[in-house]
ROSE-4610 file (N, C-alpha, C; in Angstrom, 1 decimal, always signed):
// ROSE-4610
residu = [X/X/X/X/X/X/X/X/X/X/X/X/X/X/X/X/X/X/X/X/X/X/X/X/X/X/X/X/X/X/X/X/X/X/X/X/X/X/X/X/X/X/X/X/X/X/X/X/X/X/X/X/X/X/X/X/X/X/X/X/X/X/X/X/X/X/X/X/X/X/X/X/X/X/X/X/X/X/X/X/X/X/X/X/X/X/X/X/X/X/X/X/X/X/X/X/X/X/X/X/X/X/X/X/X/X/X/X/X/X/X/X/X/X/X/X/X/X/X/X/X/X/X/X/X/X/X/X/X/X/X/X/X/X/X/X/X/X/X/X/X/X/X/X/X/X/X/X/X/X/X/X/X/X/X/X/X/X/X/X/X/X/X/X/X/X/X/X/X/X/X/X/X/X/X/X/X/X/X/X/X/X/X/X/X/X/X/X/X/X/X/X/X/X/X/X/X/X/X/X/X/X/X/X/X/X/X/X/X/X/X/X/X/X/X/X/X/X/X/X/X/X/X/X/X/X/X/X/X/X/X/X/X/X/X/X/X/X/X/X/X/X/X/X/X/X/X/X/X/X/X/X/X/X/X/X/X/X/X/X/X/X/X/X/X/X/X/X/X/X/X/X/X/X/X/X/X/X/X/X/X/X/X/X/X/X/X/X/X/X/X/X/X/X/X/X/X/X/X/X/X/X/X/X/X/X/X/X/X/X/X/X/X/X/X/X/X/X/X/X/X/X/X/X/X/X/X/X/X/X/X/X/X/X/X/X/X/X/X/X/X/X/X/X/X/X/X/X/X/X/X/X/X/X/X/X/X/X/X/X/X/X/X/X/X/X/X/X/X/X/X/X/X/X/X/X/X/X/X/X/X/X/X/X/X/X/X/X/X/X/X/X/X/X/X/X/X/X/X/X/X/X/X/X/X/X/X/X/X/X/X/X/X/X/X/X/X/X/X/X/X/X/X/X/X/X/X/X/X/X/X/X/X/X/X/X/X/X/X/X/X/X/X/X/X/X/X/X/X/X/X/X/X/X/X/X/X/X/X/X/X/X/X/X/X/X/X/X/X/X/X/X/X/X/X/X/X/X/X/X/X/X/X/X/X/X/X/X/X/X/X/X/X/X/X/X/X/X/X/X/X/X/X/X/X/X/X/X/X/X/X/X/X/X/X/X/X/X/X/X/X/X/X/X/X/X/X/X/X/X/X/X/X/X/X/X/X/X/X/X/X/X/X/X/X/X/X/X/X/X/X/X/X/X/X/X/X/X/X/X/X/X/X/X/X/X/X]
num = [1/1/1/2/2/2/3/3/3/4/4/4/5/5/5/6/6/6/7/7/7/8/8/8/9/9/9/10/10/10/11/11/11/12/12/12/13/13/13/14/14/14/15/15/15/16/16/16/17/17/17/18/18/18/19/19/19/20/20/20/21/21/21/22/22/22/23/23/23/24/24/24/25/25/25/26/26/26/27/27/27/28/28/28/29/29/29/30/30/30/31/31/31/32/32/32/33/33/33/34/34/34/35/35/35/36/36/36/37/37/37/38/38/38/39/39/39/40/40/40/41/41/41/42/42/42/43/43/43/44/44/44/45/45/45/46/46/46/47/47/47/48/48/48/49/49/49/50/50/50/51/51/51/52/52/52/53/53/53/54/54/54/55/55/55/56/56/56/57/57/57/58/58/58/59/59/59/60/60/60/61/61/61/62/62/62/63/63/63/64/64/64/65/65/65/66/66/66/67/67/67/68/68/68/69/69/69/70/70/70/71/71/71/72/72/72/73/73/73/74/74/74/75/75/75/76/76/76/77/77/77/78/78/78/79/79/79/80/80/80/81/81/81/82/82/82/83/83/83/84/84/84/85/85/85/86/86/86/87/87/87/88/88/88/89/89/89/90/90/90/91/91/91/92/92/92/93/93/93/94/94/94/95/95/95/96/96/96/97/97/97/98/98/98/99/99/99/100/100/100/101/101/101/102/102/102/103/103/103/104/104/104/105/105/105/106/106/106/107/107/107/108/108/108/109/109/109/110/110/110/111/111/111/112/112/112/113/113/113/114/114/114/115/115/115/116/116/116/117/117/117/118/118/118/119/119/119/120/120/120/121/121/121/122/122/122/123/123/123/124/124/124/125/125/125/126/126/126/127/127/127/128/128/128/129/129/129/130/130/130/131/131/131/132/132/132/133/133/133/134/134/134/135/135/135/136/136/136/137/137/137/138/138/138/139/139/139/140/140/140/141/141/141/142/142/142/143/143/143/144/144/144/145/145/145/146/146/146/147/147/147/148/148/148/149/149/149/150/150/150/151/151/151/152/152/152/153/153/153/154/154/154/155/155/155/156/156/156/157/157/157/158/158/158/159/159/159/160/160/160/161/161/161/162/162/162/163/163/163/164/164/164/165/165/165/166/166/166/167/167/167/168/168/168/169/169/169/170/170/170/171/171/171/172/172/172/173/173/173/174/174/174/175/175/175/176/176/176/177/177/177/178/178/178/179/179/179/180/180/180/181/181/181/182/182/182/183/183/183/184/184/184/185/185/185/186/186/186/187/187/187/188/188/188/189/189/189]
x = [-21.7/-21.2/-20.1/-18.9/-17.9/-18.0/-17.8/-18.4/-16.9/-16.6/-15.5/-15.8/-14.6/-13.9/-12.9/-12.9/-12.8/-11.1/-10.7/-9.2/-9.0/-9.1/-9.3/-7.6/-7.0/-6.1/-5.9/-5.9/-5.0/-4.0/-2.7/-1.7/-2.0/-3.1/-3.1/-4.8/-4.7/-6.4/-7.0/-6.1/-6.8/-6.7/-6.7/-6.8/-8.2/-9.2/-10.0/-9.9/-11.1/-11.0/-12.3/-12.7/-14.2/-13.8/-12.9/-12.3/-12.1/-11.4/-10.5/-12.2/-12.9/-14.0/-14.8/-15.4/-16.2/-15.8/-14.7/-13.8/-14.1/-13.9/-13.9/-14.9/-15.7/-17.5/-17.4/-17.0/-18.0/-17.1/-16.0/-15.2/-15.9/-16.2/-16.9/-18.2/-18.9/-20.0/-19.8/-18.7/-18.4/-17.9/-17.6/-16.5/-17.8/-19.2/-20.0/-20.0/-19.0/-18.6/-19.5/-19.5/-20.6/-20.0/-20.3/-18.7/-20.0/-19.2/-19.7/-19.3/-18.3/-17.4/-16.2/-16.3/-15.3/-14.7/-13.2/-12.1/-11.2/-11.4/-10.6/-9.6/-8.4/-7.8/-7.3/-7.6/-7.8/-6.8/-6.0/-4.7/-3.5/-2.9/-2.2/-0.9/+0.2/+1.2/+1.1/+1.2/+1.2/+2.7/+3.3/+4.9/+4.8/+3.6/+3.0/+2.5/+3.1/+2.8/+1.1/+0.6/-0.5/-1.1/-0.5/-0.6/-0.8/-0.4/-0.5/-1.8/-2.2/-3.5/-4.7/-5.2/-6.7/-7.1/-7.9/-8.8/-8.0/-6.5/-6.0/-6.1/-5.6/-5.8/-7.0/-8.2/-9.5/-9.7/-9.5/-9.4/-8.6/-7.6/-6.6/-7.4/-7.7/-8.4/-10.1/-10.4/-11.7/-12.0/-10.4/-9.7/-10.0/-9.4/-9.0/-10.2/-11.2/-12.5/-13.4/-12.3/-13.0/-14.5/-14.4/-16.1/-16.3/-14.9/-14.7/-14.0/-14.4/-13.2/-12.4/-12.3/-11.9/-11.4/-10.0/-9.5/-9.2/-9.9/-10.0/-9.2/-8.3/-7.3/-7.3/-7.0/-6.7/-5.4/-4.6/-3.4/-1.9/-1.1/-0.2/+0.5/+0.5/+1.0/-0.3/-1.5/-2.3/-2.1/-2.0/-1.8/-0.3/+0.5/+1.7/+3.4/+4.1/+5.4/+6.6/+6.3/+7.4/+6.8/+7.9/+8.5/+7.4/+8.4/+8.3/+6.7/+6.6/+4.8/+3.8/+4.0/+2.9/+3.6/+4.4/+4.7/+3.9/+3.9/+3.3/+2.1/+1.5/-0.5/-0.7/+0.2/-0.3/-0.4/+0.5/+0.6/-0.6/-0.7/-1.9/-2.9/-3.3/-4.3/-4.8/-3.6/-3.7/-3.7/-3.0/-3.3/-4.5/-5.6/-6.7/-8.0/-7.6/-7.9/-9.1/-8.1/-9.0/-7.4/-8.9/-8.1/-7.6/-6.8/-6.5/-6.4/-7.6/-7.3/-6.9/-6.0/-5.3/-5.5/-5.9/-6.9/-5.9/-4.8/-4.0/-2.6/-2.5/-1.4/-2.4/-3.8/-4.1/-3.7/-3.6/-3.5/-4.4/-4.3/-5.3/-4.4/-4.6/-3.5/-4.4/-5.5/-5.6/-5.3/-4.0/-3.2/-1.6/-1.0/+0.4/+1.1/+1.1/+1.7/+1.3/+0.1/-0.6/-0.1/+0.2/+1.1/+2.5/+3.5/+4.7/+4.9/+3.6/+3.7/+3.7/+2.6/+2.7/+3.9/+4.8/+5.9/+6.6/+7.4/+7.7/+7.2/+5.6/+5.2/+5.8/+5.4/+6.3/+7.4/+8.4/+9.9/+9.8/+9.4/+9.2/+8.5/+7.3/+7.2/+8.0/+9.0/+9.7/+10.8/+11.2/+12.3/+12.1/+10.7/+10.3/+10.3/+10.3/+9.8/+11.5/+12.4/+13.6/+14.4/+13.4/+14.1/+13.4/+12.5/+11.8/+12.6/+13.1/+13.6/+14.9/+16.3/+17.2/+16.6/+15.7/+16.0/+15.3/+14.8/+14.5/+15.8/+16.9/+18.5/+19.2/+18.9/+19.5/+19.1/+17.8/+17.6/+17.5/+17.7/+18.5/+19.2/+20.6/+21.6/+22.5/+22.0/+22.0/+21.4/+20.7/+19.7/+21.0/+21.3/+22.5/+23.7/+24.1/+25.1/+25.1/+23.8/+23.4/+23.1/+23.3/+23.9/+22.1/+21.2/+19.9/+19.9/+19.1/+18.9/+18.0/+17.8/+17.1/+16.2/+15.3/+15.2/+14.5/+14.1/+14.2/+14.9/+14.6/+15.2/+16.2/+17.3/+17.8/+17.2/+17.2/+16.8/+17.5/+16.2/+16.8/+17.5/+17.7/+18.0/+17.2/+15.8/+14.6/+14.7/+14.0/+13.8/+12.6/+12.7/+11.6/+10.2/+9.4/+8.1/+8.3/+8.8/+9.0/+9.9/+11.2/+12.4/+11.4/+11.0/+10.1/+9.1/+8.4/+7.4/+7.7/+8.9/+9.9/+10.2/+10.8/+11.4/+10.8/+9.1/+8.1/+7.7/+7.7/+6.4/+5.1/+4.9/+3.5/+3.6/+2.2/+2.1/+3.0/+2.9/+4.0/+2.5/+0.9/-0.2/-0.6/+0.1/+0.4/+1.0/+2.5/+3.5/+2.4/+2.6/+1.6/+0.6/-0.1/-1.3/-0.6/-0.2/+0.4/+1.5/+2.2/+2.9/+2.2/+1.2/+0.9/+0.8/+0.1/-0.3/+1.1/+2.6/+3.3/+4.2/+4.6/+5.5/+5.9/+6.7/+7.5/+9.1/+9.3/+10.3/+11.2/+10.5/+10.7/+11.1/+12.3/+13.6/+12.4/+12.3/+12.2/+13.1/+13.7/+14.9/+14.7]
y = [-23.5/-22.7/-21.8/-21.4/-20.9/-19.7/-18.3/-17.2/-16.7/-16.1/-15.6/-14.4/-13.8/-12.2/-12.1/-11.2/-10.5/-9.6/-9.5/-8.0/-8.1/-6.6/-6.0/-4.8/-5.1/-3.3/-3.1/-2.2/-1.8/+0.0/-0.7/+0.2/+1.7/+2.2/+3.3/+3.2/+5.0/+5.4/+5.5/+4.9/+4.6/+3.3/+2.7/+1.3/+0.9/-0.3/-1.2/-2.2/-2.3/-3.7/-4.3/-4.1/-4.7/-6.0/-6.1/-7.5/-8.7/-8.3/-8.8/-9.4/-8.4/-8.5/-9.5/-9.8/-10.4/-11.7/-12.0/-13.1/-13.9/-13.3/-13.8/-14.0/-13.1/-13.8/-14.8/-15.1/-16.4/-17.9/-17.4/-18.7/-18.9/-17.9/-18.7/-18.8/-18.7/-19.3/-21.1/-21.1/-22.5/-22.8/-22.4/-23.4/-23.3/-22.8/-23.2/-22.0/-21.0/-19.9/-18.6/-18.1/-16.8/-15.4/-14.8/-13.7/-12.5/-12.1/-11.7/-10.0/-9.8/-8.3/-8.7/-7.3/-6.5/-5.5/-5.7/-5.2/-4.8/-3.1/-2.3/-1.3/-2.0/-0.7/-0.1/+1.1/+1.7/+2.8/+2.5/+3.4/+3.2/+2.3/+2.3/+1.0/+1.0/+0.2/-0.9/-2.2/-3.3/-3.5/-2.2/-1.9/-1.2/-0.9/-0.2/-1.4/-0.8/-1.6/-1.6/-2.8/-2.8/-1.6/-0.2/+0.8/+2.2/+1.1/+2.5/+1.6/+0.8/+0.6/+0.1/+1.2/+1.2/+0.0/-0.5/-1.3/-2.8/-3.4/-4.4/-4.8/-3.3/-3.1/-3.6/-3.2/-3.6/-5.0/-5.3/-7.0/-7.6/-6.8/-8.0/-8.0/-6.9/-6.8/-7.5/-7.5/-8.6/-9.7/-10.6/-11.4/-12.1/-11.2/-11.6/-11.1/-11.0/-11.0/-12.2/-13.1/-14.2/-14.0/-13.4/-12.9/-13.1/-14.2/-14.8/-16.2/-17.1/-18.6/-18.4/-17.8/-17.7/-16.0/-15.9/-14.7/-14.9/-14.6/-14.6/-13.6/-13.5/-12.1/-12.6/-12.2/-11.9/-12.6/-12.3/-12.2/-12.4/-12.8/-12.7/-11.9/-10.9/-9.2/-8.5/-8.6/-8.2/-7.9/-8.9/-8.5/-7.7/-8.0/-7.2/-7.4/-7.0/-7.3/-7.8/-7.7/-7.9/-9.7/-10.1/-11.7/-11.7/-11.2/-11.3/-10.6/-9.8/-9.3/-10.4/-11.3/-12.0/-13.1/-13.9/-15.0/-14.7/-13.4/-12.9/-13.3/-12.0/-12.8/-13.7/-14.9/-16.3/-16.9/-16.4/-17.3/-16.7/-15.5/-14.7/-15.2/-15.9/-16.4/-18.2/-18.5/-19.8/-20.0/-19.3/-19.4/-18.8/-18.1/-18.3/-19.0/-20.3/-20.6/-20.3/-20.0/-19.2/-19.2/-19.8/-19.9/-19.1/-19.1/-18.2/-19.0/-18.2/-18.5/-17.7/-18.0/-17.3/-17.6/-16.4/-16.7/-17.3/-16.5/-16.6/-17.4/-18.0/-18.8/-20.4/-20.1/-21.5/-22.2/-21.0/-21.1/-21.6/-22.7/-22.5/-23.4/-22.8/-22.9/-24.0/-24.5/-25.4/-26.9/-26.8/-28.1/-27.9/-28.8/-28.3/-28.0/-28.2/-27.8/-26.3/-25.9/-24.9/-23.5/-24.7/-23.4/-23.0/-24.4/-24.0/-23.1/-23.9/-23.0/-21.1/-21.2/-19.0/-18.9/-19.4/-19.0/-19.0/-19.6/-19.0/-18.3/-18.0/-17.1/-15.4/-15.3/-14.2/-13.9/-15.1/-14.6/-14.3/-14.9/-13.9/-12.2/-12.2/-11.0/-10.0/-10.2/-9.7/-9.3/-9.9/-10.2/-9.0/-9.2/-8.2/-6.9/-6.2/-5.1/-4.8/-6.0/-5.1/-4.8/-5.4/-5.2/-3.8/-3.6/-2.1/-1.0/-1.5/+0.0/-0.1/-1.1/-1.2/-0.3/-0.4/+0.6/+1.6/+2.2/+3.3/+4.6/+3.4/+3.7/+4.6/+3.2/+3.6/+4.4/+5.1/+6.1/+7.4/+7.2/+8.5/+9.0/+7.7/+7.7/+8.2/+8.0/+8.6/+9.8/+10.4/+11.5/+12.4/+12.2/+12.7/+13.3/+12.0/+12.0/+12.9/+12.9/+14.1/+15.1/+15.9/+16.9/+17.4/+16.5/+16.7/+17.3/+18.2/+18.4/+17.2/+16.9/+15.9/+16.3/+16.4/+17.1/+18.1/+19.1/+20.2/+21.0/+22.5/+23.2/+24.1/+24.5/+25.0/+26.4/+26.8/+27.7/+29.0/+30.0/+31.6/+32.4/+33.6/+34.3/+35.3/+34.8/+35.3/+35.0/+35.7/+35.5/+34.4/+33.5/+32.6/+33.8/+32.8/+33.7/+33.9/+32.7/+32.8/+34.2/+34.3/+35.0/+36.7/+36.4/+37.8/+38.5/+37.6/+37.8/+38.0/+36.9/+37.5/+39.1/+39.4/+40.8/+42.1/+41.5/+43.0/+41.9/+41.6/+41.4/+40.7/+40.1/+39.5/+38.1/+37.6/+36.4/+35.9/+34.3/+34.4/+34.4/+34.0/+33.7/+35.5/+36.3/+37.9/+38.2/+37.6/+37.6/+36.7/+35.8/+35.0/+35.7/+36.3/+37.1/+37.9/+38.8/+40.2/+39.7/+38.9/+37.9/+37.9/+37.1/+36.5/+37.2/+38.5/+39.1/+39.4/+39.0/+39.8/+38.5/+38.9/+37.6/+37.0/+35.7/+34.4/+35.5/+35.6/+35.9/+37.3/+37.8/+39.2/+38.8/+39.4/+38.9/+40.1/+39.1/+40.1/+40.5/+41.6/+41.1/+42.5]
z = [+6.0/+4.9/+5.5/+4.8/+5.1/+5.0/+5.9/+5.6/+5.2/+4.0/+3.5/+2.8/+3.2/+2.9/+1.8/+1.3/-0.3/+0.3/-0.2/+0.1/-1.2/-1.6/-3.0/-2.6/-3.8/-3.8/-5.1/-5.7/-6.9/-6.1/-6.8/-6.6/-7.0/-8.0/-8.4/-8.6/-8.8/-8.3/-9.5/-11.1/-12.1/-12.4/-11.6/-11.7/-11.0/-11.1/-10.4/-10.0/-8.9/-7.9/-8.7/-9.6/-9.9/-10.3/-11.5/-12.0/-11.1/-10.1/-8.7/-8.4/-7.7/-6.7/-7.6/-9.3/-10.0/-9.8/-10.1/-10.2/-9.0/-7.7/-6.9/-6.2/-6.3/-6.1/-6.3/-7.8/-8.6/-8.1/-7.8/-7.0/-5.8/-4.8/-3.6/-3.6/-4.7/-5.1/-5.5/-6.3/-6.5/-5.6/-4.4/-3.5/-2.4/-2.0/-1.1/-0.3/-0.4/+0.8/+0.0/+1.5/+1.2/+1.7/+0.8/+1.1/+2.3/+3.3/+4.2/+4.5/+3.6/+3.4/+2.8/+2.1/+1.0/+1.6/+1.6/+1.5/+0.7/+0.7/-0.5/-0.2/-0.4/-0.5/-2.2/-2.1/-3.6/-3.4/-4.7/-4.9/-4.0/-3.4/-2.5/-2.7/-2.4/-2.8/-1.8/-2.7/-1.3/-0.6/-1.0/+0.3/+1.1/+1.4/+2.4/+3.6/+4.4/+6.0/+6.3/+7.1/+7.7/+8.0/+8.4/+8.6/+7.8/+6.7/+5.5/+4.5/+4.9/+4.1/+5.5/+5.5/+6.1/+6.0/+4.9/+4.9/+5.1/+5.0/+5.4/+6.9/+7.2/+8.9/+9.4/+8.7/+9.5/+8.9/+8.3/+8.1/+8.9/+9.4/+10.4/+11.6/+11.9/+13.2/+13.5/+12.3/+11.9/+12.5/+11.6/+11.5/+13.3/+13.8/+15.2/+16.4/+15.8/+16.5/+15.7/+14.8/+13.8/+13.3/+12.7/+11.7/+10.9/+10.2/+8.9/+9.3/+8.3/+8.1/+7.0/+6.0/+4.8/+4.0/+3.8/+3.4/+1.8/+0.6/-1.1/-1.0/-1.7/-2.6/-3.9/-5.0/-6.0/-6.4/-5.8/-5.9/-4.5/-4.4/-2.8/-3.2/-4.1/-4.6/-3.8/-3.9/-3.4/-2.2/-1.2/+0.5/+0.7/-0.4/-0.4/-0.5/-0.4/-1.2/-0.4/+1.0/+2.1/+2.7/+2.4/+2.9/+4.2/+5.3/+6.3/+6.7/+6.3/+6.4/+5.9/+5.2/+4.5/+5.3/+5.8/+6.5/+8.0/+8.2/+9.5/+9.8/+8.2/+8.2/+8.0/+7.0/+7.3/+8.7/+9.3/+10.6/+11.9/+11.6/+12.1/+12.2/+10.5/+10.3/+10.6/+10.5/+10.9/+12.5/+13.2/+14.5/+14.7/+13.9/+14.8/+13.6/+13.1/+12.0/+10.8/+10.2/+9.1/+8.1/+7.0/+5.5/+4.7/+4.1/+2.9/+1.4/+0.3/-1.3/-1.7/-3.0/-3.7/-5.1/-6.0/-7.2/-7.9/-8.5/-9.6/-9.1/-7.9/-7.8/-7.5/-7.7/-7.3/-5.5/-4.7/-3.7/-2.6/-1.9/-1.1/+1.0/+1.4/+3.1/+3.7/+2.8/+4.1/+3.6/+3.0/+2.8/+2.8/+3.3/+3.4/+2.4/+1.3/+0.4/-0.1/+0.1/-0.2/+1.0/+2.0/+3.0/+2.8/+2.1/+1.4/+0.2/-0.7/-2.2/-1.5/-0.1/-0.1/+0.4/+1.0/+1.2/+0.2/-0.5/-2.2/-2.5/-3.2/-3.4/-2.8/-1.4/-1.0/-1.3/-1.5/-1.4/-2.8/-4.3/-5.5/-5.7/-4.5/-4.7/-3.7/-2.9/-2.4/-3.2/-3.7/-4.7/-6.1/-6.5/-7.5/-7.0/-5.4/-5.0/-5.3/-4.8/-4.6/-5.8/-7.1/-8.4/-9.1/-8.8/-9.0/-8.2/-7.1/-6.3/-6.7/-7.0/-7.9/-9.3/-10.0/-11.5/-11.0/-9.9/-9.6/-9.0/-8.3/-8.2/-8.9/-10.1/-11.2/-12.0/-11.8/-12.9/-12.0/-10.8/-10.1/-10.0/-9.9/-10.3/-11.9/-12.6/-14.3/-14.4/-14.0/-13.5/-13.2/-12.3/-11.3/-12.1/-12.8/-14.0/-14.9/-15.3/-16.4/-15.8/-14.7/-14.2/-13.5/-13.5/-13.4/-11.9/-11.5/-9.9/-9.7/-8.2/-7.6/-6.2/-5.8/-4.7/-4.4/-3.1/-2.7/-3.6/-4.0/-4.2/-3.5/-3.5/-2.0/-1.9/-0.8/-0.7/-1.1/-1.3/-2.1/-1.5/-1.9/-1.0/-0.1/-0.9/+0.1/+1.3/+2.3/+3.6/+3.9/+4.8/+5.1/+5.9/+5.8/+6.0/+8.0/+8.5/+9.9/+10.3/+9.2/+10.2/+9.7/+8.2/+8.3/+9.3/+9.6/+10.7/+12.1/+12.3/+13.9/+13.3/+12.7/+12.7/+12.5/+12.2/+12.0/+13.1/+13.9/+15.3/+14.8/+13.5/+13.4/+13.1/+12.9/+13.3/+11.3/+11.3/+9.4/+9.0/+9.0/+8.7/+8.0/+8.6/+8.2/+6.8/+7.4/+6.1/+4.9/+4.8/+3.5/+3.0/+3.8/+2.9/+2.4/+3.0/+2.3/+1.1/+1.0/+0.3/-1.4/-1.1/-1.9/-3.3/-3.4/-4.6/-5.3/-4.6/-5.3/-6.0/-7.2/-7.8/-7.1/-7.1/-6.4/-6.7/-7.9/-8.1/-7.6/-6.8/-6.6/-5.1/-5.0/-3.2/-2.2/-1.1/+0.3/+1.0/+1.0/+2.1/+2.9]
């Protein structure tokens, strides 16, 4: 029996993995495999590097102590949106062999076509990430136009809590308390 692993994400912390995780129970029920651990990362963008999602991380590293033959996602949006990052884990994973399914592209790597179709697959969702950050450009850009601020605010004419604290001799943990009770709006100088 094939002992297979689950990787669950949804992009935001009002979203769920239960759908993803139900779903895919009941596929490796029908395919013979016995899921051995679940993998969540919850709230978190799949343009985030191995490094900015926890729980991928400890799947890769799993991975490579082989504790699994089989990697179920949901989705090849699921593992994430960069080309080159998901050509990586495929090859990760095939050199130390261990499969990968893929619910909703009907994916499955342990046939060659099924290893060509995820390469496509990535270059579309790579493609989608760079068309989300293009209209996020552009509504910066228009933003801008319409005379909108963007950013940091510059700073006031207030004094920072540091240069105040150099100039009476105390620690700025000083300045801030004594600070606080008095309006934002009211200049220190």
């Amino acid at each position: 029996m094939k002992r297979a692993v689950l990787y669950l994400r949804v992009s935001t912390t009002e979203q769920t993995t239960a759908n993803q995780e139900r779903e895919l129970r009941e596929i490796a029920a029908r395919m013979g495999c016995e899921v051995v651990r679940v993998y969540r990362d919850h709230g978190i963008s799949g343009a985030k590097g191995r490094d900015g999602r926890p729980e991928f991380d400890r799947l890769c590293r799993d991975a490579a102590k082989r504790q699994f033959d089989l990697v179920m996602a949901w989705s090849v949006d699921r593992l994430g949106r960069s080309l080159q990052d998901l050509v990586g884990f495929l090859s990760e994973l095939h050199a130390l062999k261990i499969d990968l399914f893929l619910h909703q592209q009907g994916l499955d790597t342990m046939t060659p076509a099924g290893k060509a179709m995820f390469q496509m697959l990535g270059v579309f969702a790579e493609f989608e990430r760079s068309i989300i950050q293009e209209r996020v450009r552009a509504g910066l850009k228009r933003a801008r136009s319409e005379g909108k601020r963007l950013g940091r605010p510059p700073p006031g004419r207030t004094e920072g809590v540091r240069r105040i604290a150099t100039r009476f001799g105390v620690d700025p943990s000083t300045v801030q308390r004594i600070s606080r009770p008095f309006d934002a709006s009211v200049s220190v100088a």
